[in-house]
DRENPARO-450436 format. One record per residue (C-alpha): residue number from 1; x, y, z. Coordinates in pm, 1 decimal, always signed. Each point is the difference from the previous one (the first is absolute). Layout:
DRENPARO-450436
+-----+----------+----------+----------+
|   n |        u |        v |        w |
+-----+----------+----------+----------+
| NUM |        X |        Y |        Z |
...
+-----+----------+----------+----------+
***
This chain:
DRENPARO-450436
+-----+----------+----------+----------+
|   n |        u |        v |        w |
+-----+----------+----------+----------+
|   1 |  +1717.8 |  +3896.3 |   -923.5 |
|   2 |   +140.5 |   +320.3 |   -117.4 |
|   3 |   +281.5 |   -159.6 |   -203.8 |
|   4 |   -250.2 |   -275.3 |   -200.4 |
|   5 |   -225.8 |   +363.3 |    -53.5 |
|   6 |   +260.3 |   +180.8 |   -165.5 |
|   7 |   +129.5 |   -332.7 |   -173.2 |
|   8 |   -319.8 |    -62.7 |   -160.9 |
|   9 |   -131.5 |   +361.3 |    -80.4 |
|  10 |   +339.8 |    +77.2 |   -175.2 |
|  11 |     +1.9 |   -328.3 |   -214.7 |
|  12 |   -395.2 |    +65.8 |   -106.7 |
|  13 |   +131.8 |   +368.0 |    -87.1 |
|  14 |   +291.2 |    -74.5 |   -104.2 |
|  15 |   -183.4 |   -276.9 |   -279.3 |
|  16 |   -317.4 |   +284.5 |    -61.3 |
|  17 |   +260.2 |   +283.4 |    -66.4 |
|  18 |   +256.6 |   -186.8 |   -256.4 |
|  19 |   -119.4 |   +174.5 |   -291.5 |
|  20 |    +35.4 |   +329.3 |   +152.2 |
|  21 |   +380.9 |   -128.0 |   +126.4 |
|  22 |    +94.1 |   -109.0 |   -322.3 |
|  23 |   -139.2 |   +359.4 |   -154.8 |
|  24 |   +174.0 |   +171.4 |   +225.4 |
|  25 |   +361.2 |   -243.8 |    -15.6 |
|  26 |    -29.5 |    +94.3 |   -410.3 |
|  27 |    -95.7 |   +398.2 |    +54.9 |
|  28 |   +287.9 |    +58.8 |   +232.1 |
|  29 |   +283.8 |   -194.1 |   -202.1 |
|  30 |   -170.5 |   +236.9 |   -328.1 |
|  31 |    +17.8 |   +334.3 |   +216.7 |
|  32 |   +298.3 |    -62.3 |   +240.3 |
|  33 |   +178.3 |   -265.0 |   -105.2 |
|  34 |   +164.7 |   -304.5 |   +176.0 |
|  35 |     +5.3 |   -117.3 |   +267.2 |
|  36 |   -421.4 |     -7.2 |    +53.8 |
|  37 |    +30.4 |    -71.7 |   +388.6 |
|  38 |   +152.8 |   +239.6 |   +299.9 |
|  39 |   +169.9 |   -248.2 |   +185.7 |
|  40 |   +144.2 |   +149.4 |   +346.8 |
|  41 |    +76.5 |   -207.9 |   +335.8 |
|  42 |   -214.3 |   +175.6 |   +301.0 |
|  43 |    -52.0 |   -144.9 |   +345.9 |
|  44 |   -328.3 |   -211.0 |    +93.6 |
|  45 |    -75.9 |   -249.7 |   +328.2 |
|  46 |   +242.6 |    +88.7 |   +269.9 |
|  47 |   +212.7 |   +173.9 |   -215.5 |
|  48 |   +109.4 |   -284.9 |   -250.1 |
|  49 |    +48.9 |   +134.6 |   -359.9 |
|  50 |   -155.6 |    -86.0 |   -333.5 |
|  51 |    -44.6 |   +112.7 |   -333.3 |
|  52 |   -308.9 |   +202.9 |    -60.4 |
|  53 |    -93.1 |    -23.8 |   -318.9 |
|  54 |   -165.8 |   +311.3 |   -200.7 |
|  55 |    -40.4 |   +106.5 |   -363.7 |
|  56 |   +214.9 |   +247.1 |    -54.5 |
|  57 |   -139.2 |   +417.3 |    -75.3 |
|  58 |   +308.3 |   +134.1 |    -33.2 |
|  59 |   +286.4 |    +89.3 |   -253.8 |
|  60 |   +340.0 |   -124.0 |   +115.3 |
|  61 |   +147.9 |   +358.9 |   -152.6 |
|  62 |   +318.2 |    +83.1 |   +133.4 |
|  63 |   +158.2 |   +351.9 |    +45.2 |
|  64 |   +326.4 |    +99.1 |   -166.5 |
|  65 |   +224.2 |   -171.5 |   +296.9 |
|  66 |   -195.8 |   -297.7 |    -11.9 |
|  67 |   -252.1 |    +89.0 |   +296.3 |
|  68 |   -330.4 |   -147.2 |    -52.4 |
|  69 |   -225.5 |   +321.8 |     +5.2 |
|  70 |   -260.6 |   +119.6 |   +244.4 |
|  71 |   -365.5 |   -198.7 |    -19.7 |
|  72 |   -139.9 |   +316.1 |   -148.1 |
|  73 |   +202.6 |    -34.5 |   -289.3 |
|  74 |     -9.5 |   -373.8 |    -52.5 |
|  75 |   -391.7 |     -8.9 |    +47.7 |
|  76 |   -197.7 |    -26.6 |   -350.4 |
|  77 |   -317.2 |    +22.7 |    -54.2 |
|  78 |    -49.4 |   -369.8 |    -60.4 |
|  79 |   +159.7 |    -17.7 |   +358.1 |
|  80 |   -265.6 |   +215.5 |   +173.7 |
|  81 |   -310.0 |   -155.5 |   -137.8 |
|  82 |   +153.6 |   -336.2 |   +151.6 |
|  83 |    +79.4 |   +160.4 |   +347.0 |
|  84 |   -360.5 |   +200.9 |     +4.0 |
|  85 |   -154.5 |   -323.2 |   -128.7 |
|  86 |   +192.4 |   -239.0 |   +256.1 |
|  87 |    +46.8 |   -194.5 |   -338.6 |
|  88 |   +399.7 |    +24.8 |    +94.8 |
|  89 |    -77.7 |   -252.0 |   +298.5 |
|  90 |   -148.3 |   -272.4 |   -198.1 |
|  91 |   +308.9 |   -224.9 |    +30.9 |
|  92 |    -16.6 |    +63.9 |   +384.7 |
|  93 |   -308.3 |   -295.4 |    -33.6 |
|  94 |   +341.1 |   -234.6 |    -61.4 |
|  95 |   +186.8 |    +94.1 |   +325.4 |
|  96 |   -349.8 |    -78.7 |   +158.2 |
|  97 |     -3.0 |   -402.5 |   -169.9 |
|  98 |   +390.9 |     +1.4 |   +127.6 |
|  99 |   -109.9 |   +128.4 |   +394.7 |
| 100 |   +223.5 |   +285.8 |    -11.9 |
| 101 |   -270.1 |   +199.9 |    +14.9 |
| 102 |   -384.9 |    +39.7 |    +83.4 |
| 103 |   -234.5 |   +182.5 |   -160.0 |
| 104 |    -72.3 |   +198.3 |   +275.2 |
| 105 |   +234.1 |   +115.5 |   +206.3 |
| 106 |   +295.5 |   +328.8 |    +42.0 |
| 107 |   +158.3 |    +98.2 |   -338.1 |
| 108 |   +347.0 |   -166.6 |     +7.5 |
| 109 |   +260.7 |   +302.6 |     -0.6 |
| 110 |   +322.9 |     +0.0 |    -83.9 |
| 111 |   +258.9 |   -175.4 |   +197.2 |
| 112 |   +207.9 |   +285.9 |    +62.8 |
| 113 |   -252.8 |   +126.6 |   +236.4 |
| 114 |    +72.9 |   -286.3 |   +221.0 |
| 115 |   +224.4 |   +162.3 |   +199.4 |
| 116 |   -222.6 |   +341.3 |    +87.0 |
| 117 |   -311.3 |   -114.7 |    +95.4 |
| 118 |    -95.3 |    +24.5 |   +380.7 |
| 119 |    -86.8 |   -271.1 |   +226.4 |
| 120 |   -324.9 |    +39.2 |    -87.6 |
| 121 |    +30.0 |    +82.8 |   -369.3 |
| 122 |   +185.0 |   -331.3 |    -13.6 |
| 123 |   -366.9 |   -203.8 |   +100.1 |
| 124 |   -103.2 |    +35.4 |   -309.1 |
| 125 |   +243.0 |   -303.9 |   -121.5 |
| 126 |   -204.5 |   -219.3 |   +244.8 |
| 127 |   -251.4 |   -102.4 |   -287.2 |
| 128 |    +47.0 |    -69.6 |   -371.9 |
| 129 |    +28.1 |   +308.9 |   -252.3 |
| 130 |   -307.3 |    +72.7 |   -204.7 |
| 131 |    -28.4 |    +97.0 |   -350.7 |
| 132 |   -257.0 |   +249.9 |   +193.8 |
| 133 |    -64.0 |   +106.6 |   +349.0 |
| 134 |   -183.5 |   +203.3 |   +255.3 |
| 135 |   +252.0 |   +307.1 |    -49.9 |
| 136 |    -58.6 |    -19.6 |   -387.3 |
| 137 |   -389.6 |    +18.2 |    +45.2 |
| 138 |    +76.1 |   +300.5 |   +259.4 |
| 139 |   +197.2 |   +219.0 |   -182.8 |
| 140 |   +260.4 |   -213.6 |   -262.4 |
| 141 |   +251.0 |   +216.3 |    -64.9 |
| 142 |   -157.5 |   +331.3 |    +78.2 |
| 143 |    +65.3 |    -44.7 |   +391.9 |
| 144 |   +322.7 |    +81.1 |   +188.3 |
| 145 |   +252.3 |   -303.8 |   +131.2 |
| 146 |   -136.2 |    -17.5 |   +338.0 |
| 147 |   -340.4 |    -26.6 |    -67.3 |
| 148 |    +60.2 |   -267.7 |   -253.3 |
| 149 |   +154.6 |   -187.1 |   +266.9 |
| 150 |   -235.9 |    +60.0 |   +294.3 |
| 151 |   -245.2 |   -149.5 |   -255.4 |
| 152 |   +224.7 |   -278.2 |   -106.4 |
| 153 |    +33.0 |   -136.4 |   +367.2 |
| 154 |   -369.0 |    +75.5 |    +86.9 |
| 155 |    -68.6 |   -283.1 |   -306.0 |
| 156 |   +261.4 |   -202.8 |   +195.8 |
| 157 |   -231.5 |    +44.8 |   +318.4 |
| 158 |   -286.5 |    -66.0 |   -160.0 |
| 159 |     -4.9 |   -186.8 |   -308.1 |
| 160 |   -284.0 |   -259.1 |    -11.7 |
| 161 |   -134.3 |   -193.4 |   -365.2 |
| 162 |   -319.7 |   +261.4 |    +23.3 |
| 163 |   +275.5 |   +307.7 |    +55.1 |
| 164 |   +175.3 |   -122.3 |   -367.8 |
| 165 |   -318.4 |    -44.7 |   -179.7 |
| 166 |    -58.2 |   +356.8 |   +121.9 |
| 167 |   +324.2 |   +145.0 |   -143.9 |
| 168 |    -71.6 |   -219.0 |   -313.3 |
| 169 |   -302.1 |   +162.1 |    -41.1 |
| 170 |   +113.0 |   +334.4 |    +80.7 |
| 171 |   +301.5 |    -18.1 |   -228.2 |
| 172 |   -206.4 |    -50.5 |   -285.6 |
| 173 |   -188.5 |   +310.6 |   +110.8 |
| 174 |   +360.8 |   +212.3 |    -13.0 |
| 175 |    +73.6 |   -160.3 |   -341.8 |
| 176 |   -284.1 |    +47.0 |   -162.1 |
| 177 |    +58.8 |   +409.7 |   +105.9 |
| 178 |   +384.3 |    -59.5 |    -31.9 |
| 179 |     -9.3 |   +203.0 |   +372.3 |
| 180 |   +345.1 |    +42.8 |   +166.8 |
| 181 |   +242.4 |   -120.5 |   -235.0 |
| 182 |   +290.3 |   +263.7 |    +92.9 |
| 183 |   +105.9 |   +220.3 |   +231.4 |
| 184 |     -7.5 |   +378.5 |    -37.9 |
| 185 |   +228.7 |   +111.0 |   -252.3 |
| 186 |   +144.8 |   -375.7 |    -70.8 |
| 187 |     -3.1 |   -235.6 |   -266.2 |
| 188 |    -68.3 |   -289.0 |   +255.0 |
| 189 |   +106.1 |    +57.2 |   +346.9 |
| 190 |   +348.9 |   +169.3 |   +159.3 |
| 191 |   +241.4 |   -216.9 |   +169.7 |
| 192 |    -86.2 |    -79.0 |   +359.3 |
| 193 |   +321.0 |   +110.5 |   +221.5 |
| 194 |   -117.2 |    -97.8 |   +333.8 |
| 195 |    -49.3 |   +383.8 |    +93.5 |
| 196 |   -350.2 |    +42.4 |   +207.7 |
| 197 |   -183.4 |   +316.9 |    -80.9 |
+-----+----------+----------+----------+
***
């Protein structure tokens, strides 16, 4: 039931929103260049990985020894209206059609993290990724590791179709007041390193 729900939602939005994907496909190659999408392989269902598709908010500058430099200094202006507006996580609806991810479900991290996460922590690869979850209607990126995670496998515990039309709801709510969107001090959100505070 959940999977034909997120199927069908993301197609209708998907088709309702194409204008405002092909504005944004024509602003970003204007402003940033090529390529349009942020293409980067994260871990979903039980750990198998896919590529998450975003548009891309960032420059791909490069310091003098040919290190990509810190978000801070890579992050436009163009970059932060998409990230406060969510608008960066349109192409997300396409991993939805594929069933890589859900709509609602943990934020797929990076696969590097494998590795660190707890027992517990690790739960929260028991269910599809979402493009938004109960952590990112709690606190997005303005809440520590561990309580991102302790909300992550609470969804996991409790996720029902009435619990995702909540967080749907709810994220709307945080978009609309762009609520959350980094971390103290951070352009987006510092690495996780498996340290618990």
């Amino acid at each position: 039931m959940k999977r034909c729900f997120d199927f069908c939602i993301a197609l209708l939005a998907l088709l309702a929103l194409l204008p405002v994907f092909f504005f944004v496909s024509v602003l970003i190659y204007y402003k940033l260049g090529s390529p349009i999408f942020f293409i980067q392989e994260r871990p979903g269902l039980r750990n198998k990985v896919f590529k998450m598709i975003k548009f891309r908010t960032m420059l791909n500058s490069l310091d003098m020894d040919g290190v990509v430099l810190p978000d801070e200094q890579r992050m436009t202006n163009l970059g932060g209206f998409l990230r406060s507006s969510s608008l960066d996580e349109l192409p997300g609806l396409i991993n939805v059609l594929i069933g890589d991810m859900s709509l609602v479900g943990p934020r797929p991290l990076l696969v590097e993290y494998l590795p660190l996460y707890t027992k517990e922590q690790a739960r929260r690869h028991d269910v599809r990724p979402g493009i938004t979850g109960w952590a990112q209607v709690n606190g997005r990126n303005a809440i520590s590791w561990d309580d991102k995670f302790i909300l992550d496998v609470w969804y996991v515990d409790n996720r029902s179709i009435w619990l995702d039309l909540k967080v749907l709801f709810m994220t709307i709510k945080k978009v609309i007041f762009r609520d959350g969107i980094s971390a103290a001090g951070e352009a987006t959100m510092p690495k996780f390193t498996g340290k618990k505070s």
